[in-house]
mmCIF file of the N, C-alpha and C atoms, coordinates in Angstrom:
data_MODEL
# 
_entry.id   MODEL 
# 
loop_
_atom_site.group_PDB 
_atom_site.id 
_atom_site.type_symbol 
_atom_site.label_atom_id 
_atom_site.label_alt_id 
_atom_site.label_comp_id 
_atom_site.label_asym_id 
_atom_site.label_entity_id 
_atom_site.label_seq_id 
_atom_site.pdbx_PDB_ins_code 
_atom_site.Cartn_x 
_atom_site.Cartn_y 
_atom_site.Cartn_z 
_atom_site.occupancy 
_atom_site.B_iso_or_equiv 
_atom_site.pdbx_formal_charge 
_atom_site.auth_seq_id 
_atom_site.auth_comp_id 
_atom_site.auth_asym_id 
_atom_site.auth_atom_id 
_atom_site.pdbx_PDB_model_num 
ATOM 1   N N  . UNK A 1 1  ? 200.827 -173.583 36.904 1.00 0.00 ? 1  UNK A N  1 
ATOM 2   C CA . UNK A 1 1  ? 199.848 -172.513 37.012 1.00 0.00 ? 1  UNK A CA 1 
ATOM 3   C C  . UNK A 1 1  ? 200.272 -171.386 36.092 1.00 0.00 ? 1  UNK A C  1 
ATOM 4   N N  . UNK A 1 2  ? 199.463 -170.982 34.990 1.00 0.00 ? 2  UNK A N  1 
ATOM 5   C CA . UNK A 1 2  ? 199.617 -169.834 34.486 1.00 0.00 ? 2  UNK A CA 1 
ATOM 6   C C  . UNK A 1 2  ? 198.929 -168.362 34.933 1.00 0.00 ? 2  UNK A C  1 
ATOM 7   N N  . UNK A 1 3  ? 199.233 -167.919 35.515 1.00 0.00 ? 3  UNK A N  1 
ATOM 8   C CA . UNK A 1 3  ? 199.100 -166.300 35.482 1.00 0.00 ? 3  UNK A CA 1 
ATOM 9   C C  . UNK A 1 3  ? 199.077 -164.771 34.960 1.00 0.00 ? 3  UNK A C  1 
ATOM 10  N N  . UNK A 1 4  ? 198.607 -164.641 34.582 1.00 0.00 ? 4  UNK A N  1 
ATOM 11  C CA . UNK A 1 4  ? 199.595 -163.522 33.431 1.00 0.00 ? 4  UNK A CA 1 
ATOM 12  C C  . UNK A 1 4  ? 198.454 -162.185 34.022 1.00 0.00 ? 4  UNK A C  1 
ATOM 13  N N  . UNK A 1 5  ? 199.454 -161.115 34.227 1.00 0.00 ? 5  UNK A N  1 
ATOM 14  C CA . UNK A 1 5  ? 198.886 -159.791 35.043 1.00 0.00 ? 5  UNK A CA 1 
ATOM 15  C C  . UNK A 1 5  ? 199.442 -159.039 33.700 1.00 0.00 ? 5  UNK A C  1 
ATOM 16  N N  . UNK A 1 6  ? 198.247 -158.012 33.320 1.00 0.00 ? 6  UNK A N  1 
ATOM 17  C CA . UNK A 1 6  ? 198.069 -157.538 32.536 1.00 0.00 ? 6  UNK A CA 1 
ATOM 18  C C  . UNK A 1 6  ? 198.439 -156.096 32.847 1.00 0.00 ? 6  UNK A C  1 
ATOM 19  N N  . UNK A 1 7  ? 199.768 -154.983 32.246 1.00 0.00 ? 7  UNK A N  1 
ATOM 20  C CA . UNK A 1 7  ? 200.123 -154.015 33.645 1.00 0.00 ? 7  UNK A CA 1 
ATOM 21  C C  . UNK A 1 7  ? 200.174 -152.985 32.794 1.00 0.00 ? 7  UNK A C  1 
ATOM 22  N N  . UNK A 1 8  ? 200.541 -151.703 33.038 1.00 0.00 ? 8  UNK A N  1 
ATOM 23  C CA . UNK A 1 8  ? 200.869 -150.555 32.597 1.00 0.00 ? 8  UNK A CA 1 
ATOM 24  C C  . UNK A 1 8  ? 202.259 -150.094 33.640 1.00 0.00 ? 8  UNK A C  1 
ATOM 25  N N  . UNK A 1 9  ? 203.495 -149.954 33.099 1.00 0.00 ? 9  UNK A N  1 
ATOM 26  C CA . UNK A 1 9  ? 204.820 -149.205 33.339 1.00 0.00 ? 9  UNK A CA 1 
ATOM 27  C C  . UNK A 1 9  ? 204.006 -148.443 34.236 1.00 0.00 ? 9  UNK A C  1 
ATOM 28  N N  . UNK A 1 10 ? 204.738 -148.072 35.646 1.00 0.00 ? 10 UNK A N  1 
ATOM 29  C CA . UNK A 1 10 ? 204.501 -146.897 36.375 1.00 0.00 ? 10 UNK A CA 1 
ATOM 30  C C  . UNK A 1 10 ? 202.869 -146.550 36.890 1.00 0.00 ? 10 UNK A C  1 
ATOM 31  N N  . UNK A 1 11 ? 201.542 -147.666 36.540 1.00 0.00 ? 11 UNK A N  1 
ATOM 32  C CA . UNK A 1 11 ? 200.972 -147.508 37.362 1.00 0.00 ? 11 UNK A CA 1 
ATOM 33  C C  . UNK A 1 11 ? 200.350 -148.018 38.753 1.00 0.00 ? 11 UNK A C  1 
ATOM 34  N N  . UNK A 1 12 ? 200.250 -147.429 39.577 1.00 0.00 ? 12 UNK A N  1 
ATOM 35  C CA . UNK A 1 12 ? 200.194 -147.782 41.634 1.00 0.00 ? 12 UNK A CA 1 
ATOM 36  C C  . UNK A 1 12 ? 199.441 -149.054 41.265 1.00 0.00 ? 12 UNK A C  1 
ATOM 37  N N  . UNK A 1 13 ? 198.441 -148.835 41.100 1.00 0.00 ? 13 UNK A N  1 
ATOM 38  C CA . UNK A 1 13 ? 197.016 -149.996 40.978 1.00 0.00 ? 13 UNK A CA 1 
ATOM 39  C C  . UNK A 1 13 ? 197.726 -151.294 40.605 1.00 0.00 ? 13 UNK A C  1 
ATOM 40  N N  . UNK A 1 14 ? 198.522 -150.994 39.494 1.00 0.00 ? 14 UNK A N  1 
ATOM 41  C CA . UNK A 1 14 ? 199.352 -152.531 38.981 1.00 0.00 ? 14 UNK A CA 1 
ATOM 42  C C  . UNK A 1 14 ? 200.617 -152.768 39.790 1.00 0.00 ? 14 UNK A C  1 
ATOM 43  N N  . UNK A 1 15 ? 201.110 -151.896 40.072 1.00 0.00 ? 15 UNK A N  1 
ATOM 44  C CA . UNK A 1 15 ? 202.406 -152.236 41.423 1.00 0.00 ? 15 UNK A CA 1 
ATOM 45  C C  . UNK A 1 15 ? 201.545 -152.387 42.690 1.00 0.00 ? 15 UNK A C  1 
ATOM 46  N N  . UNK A 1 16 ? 200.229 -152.277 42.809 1.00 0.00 ? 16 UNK A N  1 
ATOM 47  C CA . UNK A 1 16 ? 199.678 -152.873 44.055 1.00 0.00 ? 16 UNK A CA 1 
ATOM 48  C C  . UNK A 1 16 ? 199.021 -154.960 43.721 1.00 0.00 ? 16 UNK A C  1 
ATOM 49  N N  . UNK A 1 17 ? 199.141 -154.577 42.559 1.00 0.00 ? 17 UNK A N  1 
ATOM 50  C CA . UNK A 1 17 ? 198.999 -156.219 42.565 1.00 0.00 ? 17 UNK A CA 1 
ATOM 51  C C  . UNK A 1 17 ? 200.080 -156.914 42.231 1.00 0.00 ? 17 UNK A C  1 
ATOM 52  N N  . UNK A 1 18 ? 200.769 -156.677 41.613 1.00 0.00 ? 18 UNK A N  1 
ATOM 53  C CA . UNK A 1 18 ? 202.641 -157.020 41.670 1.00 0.00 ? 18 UNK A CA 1 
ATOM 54  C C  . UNK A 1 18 ? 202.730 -157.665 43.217 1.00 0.00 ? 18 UNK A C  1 
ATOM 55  N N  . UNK A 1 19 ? 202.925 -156.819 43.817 1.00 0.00 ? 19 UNK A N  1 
ATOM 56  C CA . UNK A 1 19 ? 203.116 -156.738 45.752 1.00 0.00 ? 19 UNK A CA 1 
ATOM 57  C C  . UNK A 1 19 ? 202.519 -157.616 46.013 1.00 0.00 ? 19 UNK A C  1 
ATOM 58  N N  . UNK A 1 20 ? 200.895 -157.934 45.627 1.00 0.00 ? 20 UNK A N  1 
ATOM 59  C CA . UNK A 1 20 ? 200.210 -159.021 46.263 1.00 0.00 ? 20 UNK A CA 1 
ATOM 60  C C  . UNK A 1 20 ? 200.649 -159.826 45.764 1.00 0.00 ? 20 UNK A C  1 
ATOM 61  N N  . UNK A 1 21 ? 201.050 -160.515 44.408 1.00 0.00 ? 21 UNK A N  1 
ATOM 62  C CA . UNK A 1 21 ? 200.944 -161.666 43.709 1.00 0.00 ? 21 UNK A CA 1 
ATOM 63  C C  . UNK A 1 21 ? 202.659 -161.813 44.337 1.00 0.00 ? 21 UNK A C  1 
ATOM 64  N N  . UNK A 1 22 ? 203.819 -160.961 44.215 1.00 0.00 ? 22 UNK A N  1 
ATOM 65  C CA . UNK A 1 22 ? 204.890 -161.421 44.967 1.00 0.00 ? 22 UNK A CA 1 
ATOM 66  C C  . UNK A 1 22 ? 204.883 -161.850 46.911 1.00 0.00 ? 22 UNK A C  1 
ATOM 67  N N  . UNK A 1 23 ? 204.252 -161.406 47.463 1.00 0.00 ? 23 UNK A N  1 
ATOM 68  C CA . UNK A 1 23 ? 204.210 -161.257 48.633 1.00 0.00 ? 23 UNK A CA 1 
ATOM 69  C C  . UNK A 1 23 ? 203.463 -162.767 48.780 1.00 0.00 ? 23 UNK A C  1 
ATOM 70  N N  . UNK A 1 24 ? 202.561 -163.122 48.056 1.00 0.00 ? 24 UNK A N  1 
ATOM 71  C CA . UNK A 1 24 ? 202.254 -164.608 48.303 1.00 0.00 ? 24 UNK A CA 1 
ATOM 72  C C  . UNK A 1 24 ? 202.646 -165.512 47.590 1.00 0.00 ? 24 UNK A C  1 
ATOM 73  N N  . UNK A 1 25 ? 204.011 -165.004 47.272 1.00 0.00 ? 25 UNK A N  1 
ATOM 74  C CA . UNK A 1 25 ? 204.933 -166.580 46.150 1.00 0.00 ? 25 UNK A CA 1 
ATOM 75  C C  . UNK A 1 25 ? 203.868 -166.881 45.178 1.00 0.00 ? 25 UNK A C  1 
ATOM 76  N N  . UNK A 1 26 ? 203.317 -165.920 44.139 1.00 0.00 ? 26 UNK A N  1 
ATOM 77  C CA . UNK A 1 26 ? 202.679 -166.902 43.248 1.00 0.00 ? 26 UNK A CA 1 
ATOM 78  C C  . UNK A 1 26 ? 203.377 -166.090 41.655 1.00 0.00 ? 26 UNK A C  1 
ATOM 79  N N  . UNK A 1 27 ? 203.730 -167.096 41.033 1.00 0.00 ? 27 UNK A N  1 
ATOM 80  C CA . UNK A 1 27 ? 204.128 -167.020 40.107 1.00 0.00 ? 27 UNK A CA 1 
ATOM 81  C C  . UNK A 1 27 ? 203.340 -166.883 39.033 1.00 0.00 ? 27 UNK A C  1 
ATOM 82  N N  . UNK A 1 28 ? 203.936 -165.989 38.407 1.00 0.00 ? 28 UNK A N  1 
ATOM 83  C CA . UNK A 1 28 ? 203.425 -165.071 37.184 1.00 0.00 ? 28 UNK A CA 1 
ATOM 84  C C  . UNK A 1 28 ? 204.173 -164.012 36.108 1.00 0.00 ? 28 UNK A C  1 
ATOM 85  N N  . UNK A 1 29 ? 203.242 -163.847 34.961 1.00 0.00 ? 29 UNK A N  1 
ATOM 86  C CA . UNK A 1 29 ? 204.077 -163.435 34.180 1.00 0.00 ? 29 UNK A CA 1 
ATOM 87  C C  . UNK A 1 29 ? 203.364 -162.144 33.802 1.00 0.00 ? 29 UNK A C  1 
ATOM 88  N N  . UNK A 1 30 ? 203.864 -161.134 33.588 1.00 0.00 ? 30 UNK A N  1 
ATOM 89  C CA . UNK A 1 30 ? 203.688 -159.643 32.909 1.00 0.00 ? 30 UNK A CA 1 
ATOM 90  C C  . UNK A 1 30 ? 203.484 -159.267 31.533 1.00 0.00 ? 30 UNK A C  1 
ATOM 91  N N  . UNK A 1 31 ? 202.260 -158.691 31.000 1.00 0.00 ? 31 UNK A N  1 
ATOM 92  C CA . UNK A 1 31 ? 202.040 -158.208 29.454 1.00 0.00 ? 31 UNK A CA 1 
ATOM 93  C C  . UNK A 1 31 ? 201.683 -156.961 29.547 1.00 0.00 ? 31 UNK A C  1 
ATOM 94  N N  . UNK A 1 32 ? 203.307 -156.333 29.369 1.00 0.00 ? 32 UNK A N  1 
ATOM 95  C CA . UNK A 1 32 ? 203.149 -154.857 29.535 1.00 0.00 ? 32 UNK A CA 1 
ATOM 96  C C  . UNK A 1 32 ? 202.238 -154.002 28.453 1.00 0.00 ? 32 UNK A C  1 
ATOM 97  N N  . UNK A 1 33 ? 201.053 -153.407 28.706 1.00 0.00 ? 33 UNK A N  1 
ATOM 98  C CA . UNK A 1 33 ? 199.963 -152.826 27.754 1.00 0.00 ? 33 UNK A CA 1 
ATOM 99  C C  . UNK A 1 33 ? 200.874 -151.460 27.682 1.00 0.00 ? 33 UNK A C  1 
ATOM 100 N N  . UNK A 1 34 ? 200.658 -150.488 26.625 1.00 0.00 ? 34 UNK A N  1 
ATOM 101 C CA . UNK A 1 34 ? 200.936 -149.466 25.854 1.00 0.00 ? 34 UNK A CA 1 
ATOM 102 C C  . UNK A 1 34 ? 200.593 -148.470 26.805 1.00 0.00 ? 34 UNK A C  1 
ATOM 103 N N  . UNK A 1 35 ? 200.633 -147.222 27.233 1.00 0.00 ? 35 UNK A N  1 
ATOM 104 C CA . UNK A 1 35 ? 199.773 -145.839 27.701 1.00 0.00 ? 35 UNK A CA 1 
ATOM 105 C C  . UNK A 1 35 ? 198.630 -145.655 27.003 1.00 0.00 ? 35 UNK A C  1 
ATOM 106 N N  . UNK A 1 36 ? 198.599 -145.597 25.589 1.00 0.00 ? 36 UNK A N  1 
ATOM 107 C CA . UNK A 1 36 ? 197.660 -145.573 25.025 1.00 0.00 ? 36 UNK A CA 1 
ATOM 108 C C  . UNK A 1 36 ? 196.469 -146.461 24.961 1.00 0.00 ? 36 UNK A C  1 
ATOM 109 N N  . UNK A 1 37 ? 195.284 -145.744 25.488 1.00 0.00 ? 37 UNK A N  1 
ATOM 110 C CA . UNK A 1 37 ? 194.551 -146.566 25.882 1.00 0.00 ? 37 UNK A CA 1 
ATOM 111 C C  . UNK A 1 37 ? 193.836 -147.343 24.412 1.00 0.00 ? 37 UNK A C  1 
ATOM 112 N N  . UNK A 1 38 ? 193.562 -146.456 23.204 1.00 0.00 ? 38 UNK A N  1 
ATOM 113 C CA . UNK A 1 38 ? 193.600 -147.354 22.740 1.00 0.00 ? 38 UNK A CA 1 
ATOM 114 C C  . UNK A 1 38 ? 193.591 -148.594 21.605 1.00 0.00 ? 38 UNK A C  1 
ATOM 115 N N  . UNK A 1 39 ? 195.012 -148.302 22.536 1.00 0.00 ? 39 UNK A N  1 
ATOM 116 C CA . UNK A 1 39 ? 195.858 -149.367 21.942 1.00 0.00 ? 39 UNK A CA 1 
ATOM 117 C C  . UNK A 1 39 ? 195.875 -150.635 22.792 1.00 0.00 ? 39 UNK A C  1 
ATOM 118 N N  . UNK A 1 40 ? 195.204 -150.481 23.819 1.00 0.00 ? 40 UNK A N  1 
ATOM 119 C CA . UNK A 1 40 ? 194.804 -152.057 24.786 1.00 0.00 ? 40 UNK A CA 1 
ATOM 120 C C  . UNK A 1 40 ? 194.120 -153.124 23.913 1.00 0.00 ? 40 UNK A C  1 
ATOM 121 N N  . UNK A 1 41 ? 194.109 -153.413 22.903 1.00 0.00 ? 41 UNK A N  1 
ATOM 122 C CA . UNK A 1 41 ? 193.095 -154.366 22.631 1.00 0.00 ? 41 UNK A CA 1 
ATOM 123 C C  . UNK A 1 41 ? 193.157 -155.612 22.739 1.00 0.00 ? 41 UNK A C  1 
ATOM 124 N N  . UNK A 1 42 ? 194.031 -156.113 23.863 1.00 0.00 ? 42 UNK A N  1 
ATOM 125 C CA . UNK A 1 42 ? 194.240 -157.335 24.010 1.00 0.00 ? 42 UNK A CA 1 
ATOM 126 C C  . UNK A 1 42 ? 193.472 -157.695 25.224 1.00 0.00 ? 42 UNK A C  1 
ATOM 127 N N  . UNK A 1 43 ? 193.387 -156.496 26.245 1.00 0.00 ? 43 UNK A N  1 
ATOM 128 C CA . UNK A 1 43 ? 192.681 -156.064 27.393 1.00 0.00 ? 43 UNK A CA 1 
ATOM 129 C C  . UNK A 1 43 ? 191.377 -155.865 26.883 1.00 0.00 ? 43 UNK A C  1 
ATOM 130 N N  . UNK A 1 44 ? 190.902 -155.832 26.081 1.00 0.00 ? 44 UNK A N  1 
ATOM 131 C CA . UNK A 1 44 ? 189.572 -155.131 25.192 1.00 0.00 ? 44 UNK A CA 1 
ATOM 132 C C  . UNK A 1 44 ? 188.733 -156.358 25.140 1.00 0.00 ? 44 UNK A C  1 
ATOM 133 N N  . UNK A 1 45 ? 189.712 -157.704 24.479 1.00 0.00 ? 45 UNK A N  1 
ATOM 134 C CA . UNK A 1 45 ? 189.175 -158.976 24.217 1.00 0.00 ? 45 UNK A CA 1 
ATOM 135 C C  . UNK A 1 45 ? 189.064 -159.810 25.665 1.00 0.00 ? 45 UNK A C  1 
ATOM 136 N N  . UNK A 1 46 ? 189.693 -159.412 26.477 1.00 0.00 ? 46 UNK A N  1 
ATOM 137 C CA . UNK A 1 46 ? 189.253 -159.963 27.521 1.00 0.00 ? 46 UNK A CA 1 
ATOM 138 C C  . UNK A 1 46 ? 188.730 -159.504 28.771 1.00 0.00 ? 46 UNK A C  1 
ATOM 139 N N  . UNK A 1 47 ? 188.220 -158.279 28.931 1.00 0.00 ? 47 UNK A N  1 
ATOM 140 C CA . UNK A 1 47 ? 187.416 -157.459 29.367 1.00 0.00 ? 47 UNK A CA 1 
ATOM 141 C C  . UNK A 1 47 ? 186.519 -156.661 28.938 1.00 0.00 ? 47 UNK A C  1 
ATOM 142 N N  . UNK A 1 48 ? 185.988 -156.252 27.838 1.00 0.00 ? 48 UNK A N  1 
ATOM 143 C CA . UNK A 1 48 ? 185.293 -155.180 27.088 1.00 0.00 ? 48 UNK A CA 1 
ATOM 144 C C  . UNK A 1 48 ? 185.634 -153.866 28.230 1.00 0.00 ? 48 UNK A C  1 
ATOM 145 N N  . UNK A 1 49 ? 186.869 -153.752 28.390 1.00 0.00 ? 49 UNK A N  1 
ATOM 146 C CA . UNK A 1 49 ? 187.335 -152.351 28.837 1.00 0.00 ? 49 UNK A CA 1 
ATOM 147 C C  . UNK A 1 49 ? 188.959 -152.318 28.749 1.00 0.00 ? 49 UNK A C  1 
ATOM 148 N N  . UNK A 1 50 ? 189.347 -151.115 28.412 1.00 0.00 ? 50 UNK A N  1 
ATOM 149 C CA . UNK A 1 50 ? 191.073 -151.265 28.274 1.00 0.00 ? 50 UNK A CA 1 
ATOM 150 C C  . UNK A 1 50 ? 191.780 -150.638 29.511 1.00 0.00 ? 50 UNK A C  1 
ATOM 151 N N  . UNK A 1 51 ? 190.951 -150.810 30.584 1.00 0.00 ? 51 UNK A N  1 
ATOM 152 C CA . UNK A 1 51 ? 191.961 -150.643 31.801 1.00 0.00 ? 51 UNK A CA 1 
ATOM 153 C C  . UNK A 1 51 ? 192.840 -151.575 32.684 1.00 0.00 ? 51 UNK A C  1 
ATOM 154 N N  . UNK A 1 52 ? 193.476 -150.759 33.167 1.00 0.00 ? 52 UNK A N  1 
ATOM 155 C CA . UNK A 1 52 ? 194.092 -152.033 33.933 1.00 0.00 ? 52 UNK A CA 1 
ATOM 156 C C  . UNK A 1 52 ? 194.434 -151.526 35.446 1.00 0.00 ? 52 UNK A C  1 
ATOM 157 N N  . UNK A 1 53 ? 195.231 -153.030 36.229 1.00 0.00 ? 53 UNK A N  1 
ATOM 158 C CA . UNK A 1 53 ? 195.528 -154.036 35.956 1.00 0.00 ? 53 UNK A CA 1 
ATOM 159 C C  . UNK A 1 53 ? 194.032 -154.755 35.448 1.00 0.00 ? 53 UNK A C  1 
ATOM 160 N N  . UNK A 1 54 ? 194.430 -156.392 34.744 1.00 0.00 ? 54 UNK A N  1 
ATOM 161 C CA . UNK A 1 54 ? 194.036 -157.294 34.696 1.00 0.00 ? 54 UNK A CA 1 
ATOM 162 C C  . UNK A 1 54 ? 194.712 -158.451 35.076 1.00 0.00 ? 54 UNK A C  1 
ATOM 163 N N  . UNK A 1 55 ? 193.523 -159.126 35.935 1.00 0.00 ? 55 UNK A N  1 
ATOM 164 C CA . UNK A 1 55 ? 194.376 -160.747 36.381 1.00 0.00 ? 55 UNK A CA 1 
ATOM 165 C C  . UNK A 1 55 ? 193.735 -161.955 35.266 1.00 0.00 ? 55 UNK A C  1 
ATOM 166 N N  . UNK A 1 56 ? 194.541 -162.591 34.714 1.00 0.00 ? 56 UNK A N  1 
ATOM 167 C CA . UNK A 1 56 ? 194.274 -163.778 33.726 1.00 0.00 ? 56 UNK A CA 1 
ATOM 168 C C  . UNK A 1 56 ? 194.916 -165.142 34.305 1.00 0.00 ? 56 UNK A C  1 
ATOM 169 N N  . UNK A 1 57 ? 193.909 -165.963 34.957 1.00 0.00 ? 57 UNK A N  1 
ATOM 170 C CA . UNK A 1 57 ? 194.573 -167.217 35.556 1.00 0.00 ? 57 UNK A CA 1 
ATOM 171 C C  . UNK A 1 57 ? 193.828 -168.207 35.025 1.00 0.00 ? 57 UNK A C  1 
ATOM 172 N N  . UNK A 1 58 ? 194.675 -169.054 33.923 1.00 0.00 ? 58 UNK A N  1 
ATOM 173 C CA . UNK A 1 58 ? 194.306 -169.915 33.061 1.00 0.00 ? 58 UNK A CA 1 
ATOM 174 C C  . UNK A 1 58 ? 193.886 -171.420 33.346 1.00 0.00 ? 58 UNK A C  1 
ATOM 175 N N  . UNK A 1 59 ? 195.267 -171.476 34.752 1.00 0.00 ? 59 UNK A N  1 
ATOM 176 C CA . UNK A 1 59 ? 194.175 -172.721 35.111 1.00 0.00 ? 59 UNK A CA 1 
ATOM 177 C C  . UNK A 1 59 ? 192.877 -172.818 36.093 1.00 0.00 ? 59 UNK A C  1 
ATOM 178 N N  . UNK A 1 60 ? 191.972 -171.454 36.365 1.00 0.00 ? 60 UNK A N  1 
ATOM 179 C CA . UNK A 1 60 ? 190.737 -171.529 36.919 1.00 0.00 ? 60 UNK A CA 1 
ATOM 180 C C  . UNK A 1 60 ? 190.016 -170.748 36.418 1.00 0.00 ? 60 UNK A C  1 
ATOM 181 N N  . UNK A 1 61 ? 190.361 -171.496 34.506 1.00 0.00 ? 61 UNK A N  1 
ATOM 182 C CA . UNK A 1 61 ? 189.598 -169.951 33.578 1.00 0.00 ? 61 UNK A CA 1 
ATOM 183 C C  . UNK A 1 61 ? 188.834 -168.461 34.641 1.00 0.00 ? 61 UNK A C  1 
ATOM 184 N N  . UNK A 1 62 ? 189.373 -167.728 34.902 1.00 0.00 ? 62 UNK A N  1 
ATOM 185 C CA . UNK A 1 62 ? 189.476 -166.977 35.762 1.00 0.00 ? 62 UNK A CA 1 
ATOM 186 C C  . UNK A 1 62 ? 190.095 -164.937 34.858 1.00 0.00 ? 62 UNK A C  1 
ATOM 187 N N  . UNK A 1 63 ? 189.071 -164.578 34.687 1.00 0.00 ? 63 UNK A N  1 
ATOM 188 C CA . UNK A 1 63 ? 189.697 -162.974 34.100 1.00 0.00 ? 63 UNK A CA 1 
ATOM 189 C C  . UNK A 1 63 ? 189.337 -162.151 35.159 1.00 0.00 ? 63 UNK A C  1 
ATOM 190 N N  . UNK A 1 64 ? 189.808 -161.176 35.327 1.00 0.00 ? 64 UNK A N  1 
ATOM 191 C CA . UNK A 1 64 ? 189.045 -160.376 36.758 1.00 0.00 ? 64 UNK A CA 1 
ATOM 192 C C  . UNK A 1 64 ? 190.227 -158.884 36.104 1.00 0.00 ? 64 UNK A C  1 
ATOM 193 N N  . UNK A 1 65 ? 188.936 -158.304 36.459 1.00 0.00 ? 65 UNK A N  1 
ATOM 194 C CA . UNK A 1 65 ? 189.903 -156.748 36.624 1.00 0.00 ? 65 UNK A CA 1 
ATOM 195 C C  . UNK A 1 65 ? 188.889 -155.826 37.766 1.00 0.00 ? 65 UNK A C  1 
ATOM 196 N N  . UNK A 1 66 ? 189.685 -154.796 38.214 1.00 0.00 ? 66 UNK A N  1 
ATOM 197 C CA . UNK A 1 66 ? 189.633 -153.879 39.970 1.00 0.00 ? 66 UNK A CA 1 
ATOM 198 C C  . UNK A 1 66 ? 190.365 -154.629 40.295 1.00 0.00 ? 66 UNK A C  1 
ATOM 199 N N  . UNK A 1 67 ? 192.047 -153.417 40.978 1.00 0.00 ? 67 UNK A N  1 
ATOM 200 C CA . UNK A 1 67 ? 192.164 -154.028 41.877 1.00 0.00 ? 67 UNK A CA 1 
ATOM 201 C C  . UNK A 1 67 ? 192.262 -154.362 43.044 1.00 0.00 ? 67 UNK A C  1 
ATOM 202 N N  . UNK A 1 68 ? 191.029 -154.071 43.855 1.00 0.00 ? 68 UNK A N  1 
ATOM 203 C CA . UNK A 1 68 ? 190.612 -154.571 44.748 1.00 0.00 ? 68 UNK A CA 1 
ATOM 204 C C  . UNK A 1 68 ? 190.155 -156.107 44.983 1.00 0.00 ? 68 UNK A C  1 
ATOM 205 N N  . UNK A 1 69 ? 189.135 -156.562 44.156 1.00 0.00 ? 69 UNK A N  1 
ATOM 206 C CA . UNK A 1 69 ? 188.894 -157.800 43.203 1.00 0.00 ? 69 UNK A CA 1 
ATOM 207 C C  . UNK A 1 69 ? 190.143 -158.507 43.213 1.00 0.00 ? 69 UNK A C  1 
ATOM 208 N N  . UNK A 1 70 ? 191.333 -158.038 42.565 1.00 0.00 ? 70 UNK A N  1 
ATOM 209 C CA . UNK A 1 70 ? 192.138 -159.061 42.185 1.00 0.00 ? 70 UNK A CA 1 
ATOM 210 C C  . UNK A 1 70 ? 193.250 -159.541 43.540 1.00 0.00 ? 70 UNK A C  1 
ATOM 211 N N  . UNK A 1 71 ? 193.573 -158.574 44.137 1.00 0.00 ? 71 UNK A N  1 
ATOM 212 C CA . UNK A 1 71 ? 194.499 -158.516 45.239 1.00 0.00 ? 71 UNK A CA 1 
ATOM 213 C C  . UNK A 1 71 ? 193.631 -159.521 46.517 1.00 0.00 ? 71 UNK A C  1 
ATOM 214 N N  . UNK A 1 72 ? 191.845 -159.367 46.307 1.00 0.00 ? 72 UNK A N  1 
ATOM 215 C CA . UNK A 1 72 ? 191.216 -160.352 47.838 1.00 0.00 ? 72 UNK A CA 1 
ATOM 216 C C  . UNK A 1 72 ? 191.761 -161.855 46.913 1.00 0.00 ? 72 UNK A C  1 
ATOM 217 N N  . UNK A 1 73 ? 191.558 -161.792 45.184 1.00 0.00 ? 73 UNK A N  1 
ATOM 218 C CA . UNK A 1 73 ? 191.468 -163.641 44.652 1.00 0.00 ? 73 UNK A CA 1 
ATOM 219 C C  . UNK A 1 73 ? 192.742 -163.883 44.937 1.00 0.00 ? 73 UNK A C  1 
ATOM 220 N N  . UNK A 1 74 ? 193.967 -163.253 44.757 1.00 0.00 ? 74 UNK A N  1 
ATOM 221 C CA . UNK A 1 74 ? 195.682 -163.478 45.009 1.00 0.00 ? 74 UNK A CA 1 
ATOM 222 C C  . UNK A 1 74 ? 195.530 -164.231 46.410 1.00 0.00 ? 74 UNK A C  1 
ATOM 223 N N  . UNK A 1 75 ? 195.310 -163.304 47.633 1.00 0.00 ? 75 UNK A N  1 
ATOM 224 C CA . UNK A 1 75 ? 195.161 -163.589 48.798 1.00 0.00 ? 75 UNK A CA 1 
ATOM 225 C C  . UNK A 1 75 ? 194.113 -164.651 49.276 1.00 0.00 ? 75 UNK A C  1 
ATOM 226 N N  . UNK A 1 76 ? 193.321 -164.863 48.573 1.00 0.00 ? 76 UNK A N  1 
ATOM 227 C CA . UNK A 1 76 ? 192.165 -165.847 48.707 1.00 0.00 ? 76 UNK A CA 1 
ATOM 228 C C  . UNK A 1 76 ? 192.351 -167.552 48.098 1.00 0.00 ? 76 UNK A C  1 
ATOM 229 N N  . UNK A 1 77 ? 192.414 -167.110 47.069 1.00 0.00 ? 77 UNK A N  1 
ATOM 230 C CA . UNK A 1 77 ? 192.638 -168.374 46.373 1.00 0.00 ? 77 UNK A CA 1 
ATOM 231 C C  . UNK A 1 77 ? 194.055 -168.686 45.246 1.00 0.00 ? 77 UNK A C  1 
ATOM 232 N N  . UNK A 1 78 ? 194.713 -168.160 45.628 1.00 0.00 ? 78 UNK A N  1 
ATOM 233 C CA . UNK A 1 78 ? 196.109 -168.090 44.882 1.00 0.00 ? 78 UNK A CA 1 
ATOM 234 C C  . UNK A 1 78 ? 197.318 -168.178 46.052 1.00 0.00 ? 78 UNK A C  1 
ATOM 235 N N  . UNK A 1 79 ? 197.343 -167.848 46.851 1.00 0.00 ? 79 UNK A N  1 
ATOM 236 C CA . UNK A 1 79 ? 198.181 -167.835 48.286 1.00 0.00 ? 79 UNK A CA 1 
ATOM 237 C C  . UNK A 1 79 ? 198.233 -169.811 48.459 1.00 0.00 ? 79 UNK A C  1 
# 
């Protein structure tokens, strides 16, 4: 399973999906985005917005960003 959470250093929203995605053993990997917003454009190509977090789960071609959104799919269908 690939995962990859799309984060910003030091912000709650992305240490609140950290928590979820650790708290239900699911493995994943981190692409720490810049402060500068923008300078997201990797977040840009796969959201047409440079905020974050973003969840990218490759094996249920799956992009999602809020995270509210991402923390119910962790707990829903990633747990």
């Amino acid at each position: 399973m690939t995962v990859t959470l799309y984060a910003l250093d030091g912000c709650p929203d992305c240490e609140r999906v950290m928590d979820a995605l650790e708290a239900n053993n699911v493995e994943y990997e981190v692409e720490w985005v810049k402060a500068a917003f923008s300078t997201r454009d990797v977040v840009y190509e796969l959201t047409n917005q440079r905020s974050v977090p973003v969840l990218e789960d490759d094996e249920r071609s799956v992009v999602m960003a809020k995270t509210d959104r991402i923390v119910d799919y962790v707990e829903t269908t990633l747990a």
